[in-house]
C-alpha positions in Angstrom: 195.5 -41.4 -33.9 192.1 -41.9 -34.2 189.9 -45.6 -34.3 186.8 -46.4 -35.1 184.5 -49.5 -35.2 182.1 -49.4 -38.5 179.4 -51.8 -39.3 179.5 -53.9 -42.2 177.6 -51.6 -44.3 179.8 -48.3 -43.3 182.4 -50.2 -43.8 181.9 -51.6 -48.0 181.0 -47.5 -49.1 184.6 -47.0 -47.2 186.4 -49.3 -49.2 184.7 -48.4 -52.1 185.1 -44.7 -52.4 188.8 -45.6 -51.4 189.0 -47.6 -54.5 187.1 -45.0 -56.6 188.9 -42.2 -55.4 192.5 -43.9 -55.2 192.6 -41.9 -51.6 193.9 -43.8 -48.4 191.1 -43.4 -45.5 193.1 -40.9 -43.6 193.2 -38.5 -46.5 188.9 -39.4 -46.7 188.2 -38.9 -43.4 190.4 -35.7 -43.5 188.3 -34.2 -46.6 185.1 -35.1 -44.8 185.9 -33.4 -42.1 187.5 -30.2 -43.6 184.1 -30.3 -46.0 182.0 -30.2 -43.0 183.7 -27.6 -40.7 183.0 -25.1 -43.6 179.4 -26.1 -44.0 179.0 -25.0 -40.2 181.3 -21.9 -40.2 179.7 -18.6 -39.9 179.0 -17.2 -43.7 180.8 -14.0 -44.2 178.5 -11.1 -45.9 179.7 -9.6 -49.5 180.7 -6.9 -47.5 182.9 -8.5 -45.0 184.5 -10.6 -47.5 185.5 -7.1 -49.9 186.7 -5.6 -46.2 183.6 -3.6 -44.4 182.0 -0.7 -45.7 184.2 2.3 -46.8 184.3 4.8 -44.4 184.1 7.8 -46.9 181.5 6.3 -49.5 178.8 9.2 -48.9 180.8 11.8 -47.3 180.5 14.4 -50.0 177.1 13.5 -51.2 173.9 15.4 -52.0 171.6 15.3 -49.2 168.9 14.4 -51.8 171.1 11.6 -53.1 167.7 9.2 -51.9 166.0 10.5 -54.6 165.9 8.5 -58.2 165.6 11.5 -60.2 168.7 12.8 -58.7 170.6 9.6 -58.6 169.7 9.5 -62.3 171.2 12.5 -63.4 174.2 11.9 -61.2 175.1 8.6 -63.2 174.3 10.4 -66.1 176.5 13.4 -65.9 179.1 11.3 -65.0 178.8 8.8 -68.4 178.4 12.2 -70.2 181.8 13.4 -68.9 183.5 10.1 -69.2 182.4 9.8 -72.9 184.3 13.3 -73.5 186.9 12.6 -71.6 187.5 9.7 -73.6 186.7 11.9 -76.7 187.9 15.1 -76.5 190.6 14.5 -74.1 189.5 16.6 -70.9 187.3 16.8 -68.2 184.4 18.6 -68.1 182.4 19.6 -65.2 
């Protein structure tokens, strides 16, 4: 159990959020605190929060895979054979 002393001024925005919000001050004071805890927790990268990096993203990749000219025609070979795929019915390499 937890007490507290607020001044007069604390005290009237207490009453009136519990009015507002139909909330008893325990459930307030609970919400606060839950809404602040996450504000001072660590923020997880995109990464972390899809599980790491996989460990076999680049493992059969060109060694000139830095280059945008080769990136390019690696995206669009691959749209090329998903489009016939998708039309003829095969894979084509």
């Amino acid at each position: 159990m937890l007490s507290i002393n607020l001044d007069q001024q604390t005290e009237s925005y207490l009453a009136e959020i519990i009015a507002k919000e139909n909330i008893t001050s325990e459930e307030l004071l609970k919400q606060l605190i839950y809404q602040h805890w996450q504000t001072i927790q660590l923020r997880q990268t995109l990464v972390e929060r899809r599980g790491g990096h996989p460990l076999h993203l680049l493992q059969d990749a060109q060694a000139d895979l830095s280059l945008r000219e080769t990136r390019k025609n690696i995206v669009a070979n691959h749209i090329k054979n998903r489009h016939l795929k998708v039309v003829f019915g095969q894979r084509l390499k």
